[in-house]
Backbone of each chain as ProteinMPNN parsed JSONL, in Angstrom:
{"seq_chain_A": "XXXXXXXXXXXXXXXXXXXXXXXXXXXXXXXXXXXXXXXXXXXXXXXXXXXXXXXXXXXXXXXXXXXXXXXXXXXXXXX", "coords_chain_A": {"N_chain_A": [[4.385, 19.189, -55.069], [2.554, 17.733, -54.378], [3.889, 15.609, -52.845], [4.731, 16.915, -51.253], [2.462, 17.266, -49.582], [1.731, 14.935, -49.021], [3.907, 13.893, -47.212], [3.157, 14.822, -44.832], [0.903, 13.693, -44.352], [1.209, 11.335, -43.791], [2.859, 11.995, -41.298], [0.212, 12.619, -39.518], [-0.77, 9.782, -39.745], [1.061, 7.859, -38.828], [1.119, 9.07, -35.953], [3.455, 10.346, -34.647], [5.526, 12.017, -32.388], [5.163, 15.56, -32.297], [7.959, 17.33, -32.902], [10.009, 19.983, -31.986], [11.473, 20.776, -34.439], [9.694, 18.992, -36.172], [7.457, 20.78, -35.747], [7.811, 22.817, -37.509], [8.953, 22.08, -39.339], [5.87, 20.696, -40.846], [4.601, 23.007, -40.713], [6.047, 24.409, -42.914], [5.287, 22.719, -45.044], [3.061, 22.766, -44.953], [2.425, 25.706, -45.531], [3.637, 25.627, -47.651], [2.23, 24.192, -49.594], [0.058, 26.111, -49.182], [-1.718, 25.725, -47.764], [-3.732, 26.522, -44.786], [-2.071, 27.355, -41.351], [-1.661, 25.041, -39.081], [-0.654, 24.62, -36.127], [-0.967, 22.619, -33.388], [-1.471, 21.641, -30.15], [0.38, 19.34, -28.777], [-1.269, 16.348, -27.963], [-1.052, 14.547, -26.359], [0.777, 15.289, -23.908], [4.303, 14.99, -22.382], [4.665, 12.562, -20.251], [5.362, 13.135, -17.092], [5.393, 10.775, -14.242], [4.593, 12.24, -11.146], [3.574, 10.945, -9.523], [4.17, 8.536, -8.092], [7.069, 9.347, -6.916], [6.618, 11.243, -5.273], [4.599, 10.336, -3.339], [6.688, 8.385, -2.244], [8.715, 10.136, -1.468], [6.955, 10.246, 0.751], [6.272, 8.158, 1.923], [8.804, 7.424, 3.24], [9.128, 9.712, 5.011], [7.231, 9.23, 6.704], [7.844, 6.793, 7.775], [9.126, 5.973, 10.056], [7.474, 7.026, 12.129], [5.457, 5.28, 11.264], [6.141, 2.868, 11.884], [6.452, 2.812, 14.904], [3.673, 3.603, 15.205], [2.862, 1.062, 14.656], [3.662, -0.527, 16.491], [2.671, 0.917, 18.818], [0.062, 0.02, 18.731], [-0.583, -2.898, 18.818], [-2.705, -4.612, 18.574], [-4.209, -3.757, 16.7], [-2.557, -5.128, 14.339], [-2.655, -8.269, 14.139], [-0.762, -11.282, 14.335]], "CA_chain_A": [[3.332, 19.596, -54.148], [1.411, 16.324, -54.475], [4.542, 14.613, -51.999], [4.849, 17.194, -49.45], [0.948, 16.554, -48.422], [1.305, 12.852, -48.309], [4.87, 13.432, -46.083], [2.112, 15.803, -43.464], [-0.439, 12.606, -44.037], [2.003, 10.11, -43.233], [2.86, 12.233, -40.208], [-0.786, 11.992, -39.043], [-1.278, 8.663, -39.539], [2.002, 7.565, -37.868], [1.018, 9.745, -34.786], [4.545, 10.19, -34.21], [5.687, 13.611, -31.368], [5.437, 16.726, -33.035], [9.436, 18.235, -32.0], [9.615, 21.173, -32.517], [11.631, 20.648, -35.95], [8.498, 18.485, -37.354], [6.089, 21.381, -36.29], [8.352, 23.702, -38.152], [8.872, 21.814, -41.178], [5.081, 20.422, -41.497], [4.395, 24.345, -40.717], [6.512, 25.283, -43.58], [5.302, 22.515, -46.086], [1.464, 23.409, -45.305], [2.486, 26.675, -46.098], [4.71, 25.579, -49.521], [1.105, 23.585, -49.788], [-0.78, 27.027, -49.573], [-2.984, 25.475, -46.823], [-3.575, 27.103, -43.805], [-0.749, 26.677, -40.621], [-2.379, 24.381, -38.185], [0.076, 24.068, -34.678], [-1.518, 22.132, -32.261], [-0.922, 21.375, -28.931], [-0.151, 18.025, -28.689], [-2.903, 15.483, -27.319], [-0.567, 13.894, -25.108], [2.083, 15.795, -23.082], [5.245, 14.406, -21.855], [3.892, 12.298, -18.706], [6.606, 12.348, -15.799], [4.814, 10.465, -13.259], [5.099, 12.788, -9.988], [2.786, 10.881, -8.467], [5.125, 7.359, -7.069], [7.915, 9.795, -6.185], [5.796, 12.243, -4.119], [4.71, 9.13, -2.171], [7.489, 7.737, -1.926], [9.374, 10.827, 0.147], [5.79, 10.435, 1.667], [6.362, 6.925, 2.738], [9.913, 7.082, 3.473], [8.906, 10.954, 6.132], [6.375, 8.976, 7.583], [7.89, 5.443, 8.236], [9.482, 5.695, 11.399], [5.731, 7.123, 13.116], [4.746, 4.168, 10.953], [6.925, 2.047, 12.985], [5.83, 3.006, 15.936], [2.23, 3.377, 15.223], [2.14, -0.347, 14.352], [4.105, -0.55, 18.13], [1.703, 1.182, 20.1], [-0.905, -0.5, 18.461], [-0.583, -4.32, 18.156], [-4.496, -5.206, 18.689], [-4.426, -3.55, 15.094], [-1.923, -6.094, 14.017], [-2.351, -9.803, 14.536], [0.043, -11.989, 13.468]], "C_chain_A": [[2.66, 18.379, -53.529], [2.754, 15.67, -52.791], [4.784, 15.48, -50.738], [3.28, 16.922, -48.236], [0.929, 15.273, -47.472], [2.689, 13.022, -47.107], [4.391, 13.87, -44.887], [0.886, 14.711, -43.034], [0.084, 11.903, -43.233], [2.521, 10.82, -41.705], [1.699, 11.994, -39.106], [-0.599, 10.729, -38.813], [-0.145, 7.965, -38.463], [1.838, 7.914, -36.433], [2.369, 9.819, -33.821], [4.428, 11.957, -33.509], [5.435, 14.162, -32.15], [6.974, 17.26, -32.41], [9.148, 19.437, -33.195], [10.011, 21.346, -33.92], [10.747, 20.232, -36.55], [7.862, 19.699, -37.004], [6.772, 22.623, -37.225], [8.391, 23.321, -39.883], [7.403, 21.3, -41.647], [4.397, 22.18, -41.386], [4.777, 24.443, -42.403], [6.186, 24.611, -44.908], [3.806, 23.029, -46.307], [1.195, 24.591, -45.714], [2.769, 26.795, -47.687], [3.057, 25.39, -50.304], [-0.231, 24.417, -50.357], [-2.16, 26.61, -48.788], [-2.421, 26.541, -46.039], [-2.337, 26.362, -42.394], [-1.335, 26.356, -39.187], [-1.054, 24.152, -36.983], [-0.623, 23.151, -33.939], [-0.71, 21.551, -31.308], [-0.746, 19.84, -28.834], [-1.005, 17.353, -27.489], [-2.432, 14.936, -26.11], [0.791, 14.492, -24.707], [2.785, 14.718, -22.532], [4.91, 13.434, -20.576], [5.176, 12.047, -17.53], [5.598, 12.045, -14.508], [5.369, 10.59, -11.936], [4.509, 11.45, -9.085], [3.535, 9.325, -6.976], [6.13, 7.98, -6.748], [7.24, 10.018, -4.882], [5.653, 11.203, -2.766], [5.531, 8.201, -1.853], [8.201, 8.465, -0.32], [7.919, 10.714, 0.962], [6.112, 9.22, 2.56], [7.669, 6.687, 3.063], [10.024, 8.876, 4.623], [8.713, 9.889, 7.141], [6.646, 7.544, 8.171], [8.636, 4.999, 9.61], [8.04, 6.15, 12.102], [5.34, 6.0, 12.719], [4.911, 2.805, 11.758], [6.254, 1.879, 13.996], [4.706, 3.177, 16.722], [2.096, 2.252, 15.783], [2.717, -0.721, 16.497], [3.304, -0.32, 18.936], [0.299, 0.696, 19.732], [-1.342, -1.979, 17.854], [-2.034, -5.007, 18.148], [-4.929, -4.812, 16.798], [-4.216, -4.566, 14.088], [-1.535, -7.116, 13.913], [-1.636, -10.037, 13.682], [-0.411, -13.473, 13.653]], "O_chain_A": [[2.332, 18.204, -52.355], [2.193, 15.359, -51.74], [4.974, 15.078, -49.59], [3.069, 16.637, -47.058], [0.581, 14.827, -46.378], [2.578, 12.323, -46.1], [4.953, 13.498, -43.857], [0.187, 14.696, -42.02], [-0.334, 11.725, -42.088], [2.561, 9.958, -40.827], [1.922, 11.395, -38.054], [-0.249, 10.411, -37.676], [-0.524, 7.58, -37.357], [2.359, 7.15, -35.619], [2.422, 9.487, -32.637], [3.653, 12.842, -33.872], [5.347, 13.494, -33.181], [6.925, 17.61, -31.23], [8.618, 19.689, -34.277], [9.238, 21.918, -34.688], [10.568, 20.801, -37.627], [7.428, 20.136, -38.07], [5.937, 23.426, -37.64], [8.098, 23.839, -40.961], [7.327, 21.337, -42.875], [3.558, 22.405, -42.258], [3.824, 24.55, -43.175], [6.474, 25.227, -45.934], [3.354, 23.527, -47.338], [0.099, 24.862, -46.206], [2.389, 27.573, -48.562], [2.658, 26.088, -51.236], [-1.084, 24.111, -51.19], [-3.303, 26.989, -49.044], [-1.403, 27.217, -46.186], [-1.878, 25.22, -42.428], [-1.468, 27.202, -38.303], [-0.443, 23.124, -37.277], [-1.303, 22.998, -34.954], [0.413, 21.073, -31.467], [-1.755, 19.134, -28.814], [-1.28, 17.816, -26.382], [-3.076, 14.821, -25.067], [1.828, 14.104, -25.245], [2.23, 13.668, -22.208], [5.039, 14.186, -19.61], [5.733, 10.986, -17.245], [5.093, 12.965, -13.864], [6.168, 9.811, -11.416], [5.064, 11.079, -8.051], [3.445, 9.2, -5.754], [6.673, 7.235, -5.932], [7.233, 9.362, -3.84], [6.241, 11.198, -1.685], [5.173, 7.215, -1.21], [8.303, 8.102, 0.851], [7.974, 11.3, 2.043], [6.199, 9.314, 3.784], [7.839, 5.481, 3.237], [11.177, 9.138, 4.966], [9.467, 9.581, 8.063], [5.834, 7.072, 8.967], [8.668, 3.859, 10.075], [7.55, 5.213, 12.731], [4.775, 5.352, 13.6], [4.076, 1.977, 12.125], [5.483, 0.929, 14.126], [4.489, 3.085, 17.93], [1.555, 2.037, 16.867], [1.993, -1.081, 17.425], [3.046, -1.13, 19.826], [-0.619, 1.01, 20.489], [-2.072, -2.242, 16.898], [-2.189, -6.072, 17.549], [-5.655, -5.401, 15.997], [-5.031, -4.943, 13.247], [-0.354, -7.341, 13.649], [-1.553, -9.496, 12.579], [0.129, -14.369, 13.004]]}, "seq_chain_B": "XXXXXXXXXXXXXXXXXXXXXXXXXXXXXXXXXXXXXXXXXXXXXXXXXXXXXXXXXXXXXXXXXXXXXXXXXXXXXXXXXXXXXXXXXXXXXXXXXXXXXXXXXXXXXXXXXXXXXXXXXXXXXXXXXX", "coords_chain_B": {"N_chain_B": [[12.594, -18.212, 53.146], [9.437, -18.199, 53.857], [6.874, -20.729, 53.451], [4.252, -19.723, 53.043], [4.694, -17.28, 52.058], [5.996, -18.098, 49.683], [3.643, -19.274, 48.476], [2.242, -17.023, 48.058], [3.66, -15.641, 46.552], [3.517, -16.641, 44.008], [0.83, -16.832, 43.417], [0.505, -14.263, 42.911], [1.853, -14.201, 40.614], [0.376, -15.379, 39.559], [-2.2, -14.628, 38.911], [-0.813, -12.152, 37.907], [-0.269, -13.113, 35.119], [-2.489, -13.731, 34.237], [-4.192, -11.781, 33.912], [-2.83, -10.334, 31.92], [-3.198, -12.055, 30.153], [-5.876, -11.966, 29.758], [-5.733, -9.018, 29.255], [-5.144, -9.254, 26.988], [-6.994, -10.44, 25.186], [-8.412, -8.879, 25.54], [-7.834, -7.124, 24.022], [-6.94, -7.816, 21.901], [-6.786, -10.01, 18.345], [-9.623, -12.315, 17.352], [-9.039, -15.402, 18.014], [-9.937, -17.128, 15.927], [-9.391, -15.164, 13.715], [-6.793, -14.999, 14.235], [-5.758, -17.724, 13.359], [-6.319, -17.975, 10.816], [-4.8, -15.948, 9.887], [-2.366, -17.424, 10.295], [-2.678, -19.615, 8.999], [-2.357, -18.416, 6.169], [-4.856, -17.833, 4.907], [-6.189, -15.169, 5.534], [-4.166, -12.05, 5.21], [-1.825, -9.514, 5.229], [-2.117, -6.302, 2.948], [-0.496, -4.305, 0.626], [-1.677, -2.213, 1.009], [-2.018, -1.325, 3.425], [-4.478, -2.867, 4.606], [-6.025, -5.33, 6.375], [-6.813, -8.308, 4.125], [-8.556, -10.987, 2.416], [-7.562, -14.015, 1.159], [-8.193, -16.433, 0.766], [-11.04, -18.65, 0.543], [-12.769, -18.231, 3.487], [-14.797, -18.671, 6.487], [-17.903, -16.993, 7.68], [-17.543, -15.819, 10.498], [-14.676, -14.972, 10.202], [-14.105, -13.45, 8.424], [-15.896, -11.217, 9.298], [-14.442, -10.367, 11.14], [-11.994, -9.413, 9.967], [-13.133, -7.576, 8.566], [-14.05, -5.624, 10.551], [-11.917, -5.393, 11.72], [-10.458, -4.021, 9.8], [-12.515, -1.864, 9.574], [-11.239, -0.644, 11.925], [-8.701, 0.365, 12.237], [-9.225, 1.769, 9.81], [-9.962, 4.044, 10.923], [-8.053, 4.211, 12.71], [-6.142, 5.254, 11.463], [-6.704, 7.773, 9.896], [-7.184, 9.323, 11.541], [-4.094, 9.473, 12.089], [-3.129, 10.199, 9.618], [-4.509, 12.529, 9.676], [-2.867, 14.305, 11.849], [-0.598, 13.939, 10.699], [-0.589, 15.733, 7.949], [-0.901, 14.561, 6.238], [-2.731, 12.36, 3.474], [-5.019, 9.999, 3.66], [-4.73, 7.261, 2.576], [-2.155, 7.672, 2.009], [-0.959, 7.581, 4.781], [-1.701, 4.961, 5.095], [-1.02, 3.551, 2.993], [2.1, 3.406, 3.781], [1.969, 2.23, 6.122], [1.416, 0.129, 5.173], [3.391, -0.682, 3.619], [5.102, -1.073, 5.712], [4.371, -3.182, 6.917], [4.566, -5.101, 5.505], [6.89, -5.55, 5.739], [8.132, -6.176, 7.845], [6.12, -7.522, 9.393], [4.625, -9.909, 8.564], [4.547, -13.256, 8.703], [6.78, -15.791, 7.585], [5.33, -18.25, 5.474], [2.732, -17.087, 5.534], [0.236, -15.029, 4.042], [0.059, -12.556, 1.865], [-0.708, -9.216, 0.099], [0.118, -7.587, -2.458], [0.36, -4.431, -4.897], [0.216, -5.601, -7.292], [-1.937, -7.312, -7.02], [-2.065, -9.362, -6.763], [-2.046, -12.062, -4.589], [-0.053, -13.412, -2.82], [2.586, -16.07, -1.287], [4.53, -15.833, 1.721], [7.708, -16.431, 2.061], [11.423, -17.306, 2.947], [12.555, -15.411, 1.747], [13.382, -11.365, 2.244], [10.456, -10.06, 1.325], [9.42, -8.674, -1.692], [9.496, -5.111, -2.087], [6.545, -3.104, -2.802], [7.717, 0.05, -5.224], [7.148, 2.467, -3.903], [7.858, 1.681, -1.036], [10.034, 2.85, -0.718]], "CA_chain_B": [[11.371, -17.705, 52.921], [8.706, -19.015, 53.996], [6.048, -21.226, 52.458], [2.94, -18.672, 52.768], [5.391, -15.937, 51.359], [6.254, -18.224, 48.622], [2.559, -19.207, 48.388], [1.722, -15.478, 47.511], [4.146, -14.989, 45.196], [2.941, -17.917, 43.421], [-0.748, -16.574, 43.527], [0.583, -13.078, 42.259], [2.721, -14.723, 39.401], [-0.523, -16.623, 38.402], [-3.049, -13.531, 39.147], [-0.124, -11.569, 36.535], [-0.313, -13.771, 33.909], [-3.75, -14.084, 33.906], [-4.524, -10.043, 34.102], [-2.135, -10.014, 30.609], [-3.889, -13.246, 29.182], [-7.183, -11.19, 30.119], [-5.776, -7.944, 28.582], [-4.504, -9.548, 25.306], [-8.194, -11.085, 25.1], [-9.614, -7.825, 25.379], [-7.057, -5.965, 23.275], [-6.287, -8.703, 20.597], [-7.64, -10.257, 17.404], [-10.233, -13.346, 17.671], [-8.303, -16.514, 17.804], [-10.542, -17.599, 14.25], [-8.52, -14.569, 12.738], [-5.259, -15.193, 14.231], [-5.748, -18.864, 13.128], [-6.745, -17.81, 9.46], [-3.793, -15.421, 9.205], [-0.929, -17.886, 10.556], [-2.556, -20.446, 7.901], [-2.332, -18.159, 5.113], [-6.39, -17.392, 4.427], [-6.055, -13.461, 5.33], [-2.71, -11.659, 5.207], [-1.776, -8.371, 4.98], [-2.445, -5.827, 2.104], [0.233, -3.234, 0.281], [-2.488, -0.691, 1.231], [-2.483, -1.15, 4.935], [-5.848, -3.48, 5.368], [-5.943, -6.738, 5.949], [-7.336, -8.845, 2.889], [-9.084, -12.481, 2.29], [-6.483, -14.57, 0.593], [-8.319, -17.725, 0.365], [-12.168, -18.675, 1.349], [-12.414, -17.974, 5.642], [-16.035, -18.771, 7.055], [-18.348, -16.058, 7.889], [-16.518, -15.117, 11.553], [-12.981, -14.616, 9.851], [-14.723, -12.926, 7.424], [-16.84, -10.374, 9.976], [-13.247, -9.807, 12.153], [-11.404, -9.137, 9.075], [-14.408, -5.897, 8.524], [-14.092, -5.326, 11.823], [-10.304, -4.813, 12.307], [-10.158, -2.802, 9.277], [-12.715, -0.448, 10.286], [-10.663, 0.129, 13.474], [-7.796, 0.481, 11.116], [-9.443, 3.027, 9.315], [-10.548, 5.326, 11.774], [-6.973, 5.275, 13.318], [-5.585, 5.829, 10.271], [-7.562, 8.897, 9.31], [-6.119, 10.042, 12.871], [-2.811, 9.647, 11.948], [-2.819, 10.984, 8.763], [-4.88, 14.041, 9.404], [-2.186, 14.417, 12.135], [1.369, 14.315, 9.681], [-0.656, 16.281, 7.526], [-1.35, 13.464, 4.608], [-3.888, 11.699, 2.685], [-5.475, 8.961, 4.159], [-4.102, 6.143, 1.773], [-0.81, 7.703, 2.057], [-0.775, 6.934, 5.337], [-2.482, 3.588, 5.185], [0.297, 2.902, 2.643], [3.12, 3.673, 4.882], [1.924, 0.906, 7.431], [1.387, -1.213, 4.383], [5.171, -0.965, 3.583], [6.063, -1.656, 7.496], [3.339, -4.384, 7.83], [4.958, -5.888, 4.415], [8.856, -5.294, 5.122], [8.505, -6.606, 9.446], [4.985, -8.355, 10.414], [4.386, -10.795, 7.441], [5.627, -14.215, 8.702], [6.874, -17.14, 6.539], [3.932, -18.737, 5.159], [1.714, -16.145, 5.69], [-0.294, -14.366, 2.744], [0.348, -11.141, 1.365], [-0.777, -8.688, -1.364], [0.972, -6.754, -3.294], [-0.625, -3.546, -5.699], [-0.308, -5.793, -8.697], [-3.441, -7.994, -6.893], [-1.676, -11.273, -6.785], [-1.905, -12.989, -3.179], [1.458, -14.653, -2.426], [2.494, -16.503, 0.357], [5.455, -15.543, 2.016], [8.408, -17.57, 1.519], [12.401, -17.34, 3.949], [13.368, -14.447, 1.734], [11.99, -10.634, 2.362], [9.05, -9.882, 0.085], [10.003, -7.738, -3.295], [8.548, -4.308, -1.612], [6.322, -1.892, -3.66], [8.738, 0.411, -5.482], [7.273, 3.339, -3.118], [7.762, 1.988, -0.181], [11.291, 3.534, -0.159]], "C_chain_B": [[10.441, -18.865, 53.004], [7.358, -19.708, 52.966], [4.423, -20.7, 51.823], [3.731, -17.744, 52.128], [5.224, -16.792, 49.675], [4.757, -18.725, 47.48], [1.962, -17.697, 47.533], [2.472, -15.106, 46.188], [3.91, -15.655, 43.977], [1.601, -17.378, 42.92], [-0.31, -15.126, 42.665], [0.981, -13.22, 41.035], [1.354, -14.851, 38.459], [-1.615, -15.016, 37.595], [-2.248, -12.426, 37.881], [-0.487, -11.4, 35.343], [-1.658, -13.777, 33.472], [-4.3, -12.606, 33.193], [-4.061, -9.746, 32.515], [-2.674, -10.899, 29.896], [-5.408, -12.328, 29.11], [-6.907, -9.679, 29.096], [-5.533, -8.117, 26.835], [-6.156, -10.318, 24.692], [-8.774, -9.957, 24.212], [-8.894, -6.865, 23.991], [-6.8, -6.996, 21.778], [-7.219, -8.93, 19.66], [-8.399, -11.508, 17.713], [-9.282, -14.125, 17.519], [-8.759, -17.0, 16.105], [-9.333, -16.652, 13.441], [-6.992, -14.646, 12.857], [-4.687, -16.822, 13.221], [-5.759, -18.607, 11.518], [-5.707, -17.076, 9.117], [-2.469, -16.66, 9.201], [-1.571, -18.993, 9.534], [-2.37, -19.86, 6.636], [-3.293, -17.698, 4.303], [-6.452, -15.574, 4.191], [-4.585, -12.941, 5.72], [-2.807, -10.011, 4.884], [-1.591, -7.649, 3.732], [-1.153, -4.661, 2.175], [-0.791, -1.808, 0.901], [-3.043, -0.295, 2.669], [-3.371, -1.458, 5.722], [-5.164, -4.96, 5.23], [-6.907, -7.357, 5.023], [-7.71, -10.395, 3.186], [-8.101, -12.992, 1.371], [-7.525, -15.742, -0.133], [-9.876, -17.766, 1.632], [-12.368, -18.967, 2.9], [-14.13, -18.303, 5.435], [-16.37, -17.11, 7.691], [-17.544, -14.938, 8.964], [-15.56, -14.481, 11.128], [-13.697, -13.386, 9.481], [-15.183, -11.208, 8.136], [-15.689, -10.052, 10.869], [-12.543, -9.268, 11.573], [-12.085, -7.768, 8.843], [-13.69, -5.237, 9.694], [-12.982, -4.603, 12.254], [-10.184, -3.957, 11.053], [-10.662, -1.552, 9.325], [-11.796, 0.795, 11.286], [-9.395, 0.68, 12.834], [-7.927, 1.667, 10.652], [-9.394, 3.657, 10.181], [-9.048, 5.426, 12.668], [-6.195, 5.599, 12.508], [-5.728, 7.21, 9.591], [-6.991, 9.754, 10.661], [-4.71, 10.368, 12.728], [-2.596, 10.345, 10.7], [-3.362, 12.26, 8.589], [-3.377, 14.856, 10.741], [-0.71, 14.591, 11.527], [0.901, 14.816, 8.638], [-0.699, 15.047, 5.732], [-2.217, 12.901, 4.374], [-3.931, 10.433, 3.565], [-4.523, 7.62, 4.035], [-2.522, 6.322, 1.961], [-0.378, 7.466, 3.414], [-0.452, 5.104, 5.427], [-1.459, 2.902, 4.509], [1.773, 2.402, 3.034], [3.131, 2.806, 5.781], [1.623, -0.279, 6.621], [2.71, -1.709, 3.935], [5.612, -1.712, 4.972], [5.309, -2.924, 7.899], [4.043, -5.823, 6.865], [6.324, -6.553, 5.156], [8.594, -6.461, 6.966], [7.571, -7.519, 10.2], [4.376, -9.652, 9.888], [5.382, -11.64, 8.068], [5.671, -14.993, 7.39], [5.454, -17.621, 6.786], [3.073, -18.257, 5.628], [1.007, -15.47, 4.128], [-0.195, -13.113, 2.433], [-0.084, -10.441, 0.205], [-0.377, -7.357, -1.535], [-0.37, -5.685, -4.133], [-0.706, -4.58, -6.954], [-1.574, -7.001, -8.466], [-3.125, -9.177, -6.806], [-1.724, -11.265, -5.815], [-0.909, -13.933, -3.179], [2.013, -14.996, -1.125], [4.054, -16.232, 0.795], [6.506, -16.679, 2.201], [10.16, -16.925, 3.075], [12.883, -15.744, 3.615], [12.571, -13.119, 2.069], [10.535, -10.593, 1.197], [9.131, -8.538, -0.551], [8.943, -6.093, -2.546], [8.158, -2.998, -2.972], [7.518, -0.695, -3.947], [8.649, 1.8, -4.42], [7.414, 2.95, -1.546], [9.061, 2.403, 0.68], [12.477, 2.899, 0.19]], "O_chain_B": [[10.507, -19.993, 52.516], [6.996, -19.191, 51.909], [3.75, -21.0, 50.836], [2.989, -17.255, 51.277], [4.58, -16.335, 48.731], [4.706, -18.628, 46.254], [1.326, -17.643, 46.481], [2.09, -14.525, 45.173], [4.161, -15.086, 42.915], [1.4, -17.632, 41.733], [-0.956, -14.976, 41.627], [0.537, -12.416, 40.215], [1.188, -14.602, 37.265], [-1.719, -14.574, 36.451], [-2.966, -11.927, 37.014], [-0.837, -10.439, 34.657], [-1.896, -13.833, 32.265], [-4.743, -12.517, 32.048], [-4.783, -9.012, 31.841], [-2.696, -10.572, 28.709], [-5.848, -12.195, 27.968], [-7.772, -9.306, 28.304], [-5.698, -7.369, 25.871], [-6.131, -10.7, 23.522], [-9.263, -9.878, 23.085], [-9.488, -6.112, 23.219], [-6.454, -6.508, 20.702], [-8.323, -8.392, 19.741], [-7.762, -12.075, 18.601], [-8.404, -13.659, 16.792], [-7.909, -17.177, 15.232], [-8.499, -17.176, 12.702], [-6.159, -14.449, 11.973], [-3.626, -16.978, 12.617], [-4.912, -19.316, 10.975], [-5.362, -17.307, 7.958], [-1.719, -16.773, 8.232], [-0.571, -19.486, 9.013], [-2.183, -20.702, 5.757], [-3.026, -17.216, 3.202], [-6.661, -14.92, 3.17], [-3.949, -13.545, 6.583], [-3.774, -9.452, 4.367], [-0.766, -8.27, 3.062], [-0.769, -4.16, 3.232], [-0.425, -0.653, 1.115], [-3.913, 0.489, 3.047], [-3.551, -1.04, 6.866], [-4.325, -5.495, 4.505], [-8.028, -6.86, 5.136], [-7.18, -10.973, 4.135], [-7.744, -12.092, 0.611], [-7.615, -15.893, -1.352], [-9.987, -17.327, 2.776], [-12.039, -20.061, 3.358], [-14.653, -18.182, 4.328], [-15.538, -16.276, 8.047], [-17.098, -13.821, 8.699], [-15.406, -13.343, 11.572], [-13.823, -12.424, 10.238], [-14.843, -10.174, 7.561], [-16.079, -9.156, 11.619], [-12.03, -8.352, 12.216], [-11.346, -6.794, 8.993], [-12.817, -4.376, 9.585], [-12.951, -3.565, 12.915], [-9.665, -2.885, 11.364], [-10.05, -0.488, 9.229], [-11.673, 2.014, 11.405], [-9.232, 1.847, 13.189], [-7.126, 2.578, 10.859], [-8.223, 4.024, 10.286], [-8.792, 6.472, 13.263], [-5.356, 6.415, 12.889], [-4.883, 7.65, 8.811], [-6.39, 10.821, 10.539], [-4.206, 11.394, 13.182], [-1.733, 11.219, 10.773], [-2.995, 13.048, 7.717], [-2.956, 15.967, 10.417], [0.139, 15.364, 11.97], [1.739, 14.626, 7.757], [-0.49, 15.138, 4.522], [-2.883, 12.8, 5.404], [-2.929, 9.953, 4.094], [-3.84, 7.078, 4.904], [-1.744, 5.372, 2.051], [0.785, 7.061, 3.412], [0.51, 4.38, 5.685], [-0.932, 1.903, 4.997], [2.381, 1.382, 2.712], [4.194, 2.505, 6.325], [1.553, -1.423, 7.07], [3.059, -2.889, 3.887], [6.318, -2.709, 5.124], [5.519, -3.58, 8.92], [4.088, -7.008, 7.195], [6.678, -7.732, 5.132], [9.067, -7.597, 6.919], [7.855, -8.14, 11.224], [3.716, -10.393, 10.616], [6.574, -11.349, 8.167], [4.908, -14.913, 6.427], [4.699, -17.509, 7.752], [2.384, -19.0, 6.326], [1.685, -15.66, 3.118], [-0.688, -12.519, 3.391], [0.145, -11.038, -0.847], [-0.54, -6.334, -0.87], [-1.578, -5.919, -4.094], [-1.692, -4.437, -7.676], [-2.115, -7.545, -9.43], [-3.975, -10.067, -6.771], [-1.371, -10.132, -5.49], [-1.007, -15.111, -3.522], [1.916, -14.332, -0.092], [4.838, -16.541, -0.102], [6.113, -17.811, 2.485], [9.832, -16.208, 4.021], [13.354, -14.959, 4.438], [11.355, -13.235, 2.223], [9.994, -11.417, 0.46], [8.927, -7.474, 0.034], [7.713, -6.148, -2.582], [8.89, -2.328, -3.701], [8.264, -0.448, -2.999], [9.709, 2.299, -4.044], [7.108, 3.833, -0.746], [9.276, 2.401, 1.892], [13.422, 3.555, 0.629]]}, "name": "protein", "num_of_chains": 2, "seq": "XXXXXXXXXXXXXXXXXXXXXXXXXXXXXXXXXXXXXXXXXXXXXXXXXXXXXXXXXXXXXXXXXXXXXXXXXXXXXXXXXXXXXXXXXXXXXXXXXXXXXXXXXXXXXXXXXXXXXXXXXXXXXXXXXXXXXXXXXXXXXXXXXXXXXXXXXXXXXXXXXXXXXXXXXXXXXXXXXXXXXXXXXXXXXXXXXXXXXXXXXXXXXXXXX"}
């Protein structure tokens, strides 16, 4: 009993993912344990950072007007 | 042809040149800021403004405001026009100002905030600018 706690501590402290196999097996030792069956969501979701694509097709729509902006507008643009 | 003909065309040539030296006056950047970019002091920004590189005197300084205001406000035109965010514009002419208007030895900044001076080869472009 005493070693399945500490292998649910050592999960804490590690702050390693939860997959879905760990929340199943620290599920099933907190149960062996006779605690209650804590899930949680984890704290930090997967992060796929949309946000440098998005602007990317943004800046690769808009770069021929960009072009041509800077064209019809060289008083903007010293060199 | 005679020498009053060629007289005139002479006078129109000059009267031309002048009219386009006169419009590039009115339409251009101060000479202080052209002078401060082609040394390398202000240079163009990943984010579509121009930036201080290296200490400019007050003038540079007050043309540098000046042209990015104007900057802004046609920027905010253009991007409420293609239907995008301001910056995402502003970015978009910071890619094209990076990749085509940046001479050698000119100053430049990048998003990671460093000021580097432009060198023969292009200049490493932000990974969005496609």
């Amino acid at each position: 009993m005493l070693f399945v706690i500490e292998a649910d501590d050592h999960e804490r402290r590690t702050d390693w993912p939860m997959t879905g196999m760990r929340v199943i097996l620290a599920g099933g030792a907190l149960l062996l344990a006779g605690g209650c069956i804590q899930v949680k969501a984890p704290d930090k979701p997967i992060e796929i950072n949309l946000n440098v694509n998005v602007k990317q097709e943004v800046v690769v729509r808009l770069q021929k007007d960009a072009q041509d902006f800077i064209a019809d507008n060289p008083e903007l643009f010293p060199q | 042809m005679t020498r009053t003909k060629k007289l005139s065309i002479l006078g129109l040539a000059a009267a031309a040149a002048m009219g386009l030296a006169g419009y590039a006056w009115a339409q251009g950047a101060s000479p202080a800021l052209t002078a401060a970019i082609s040394a390398g002091q202000v240079g163009e920004q990943a984010d579509g403004y121009l930036g201080i590189a290296k200490p400019v005197g007050n003038d540079v300084r007050a043309a540098v405001e000046a042209l990015n205001i104007k900057r802004r406000a046609a920027y905010t035109d253009q991007a409420a026009k293609h239907g995008v965010a301001l910056r995402e514009w502003a970015a978009t002419i910071g890619c094209q100002t990076l990749r085509s208007r940046v001479k050698t030895g000119q100053a430049y900044l990048l998003p990671d905030g460093v000021w580097r001076v432009k060198d023969a080869s292009p200049i490493a472009l932000p990974s969005n600018c496609g």
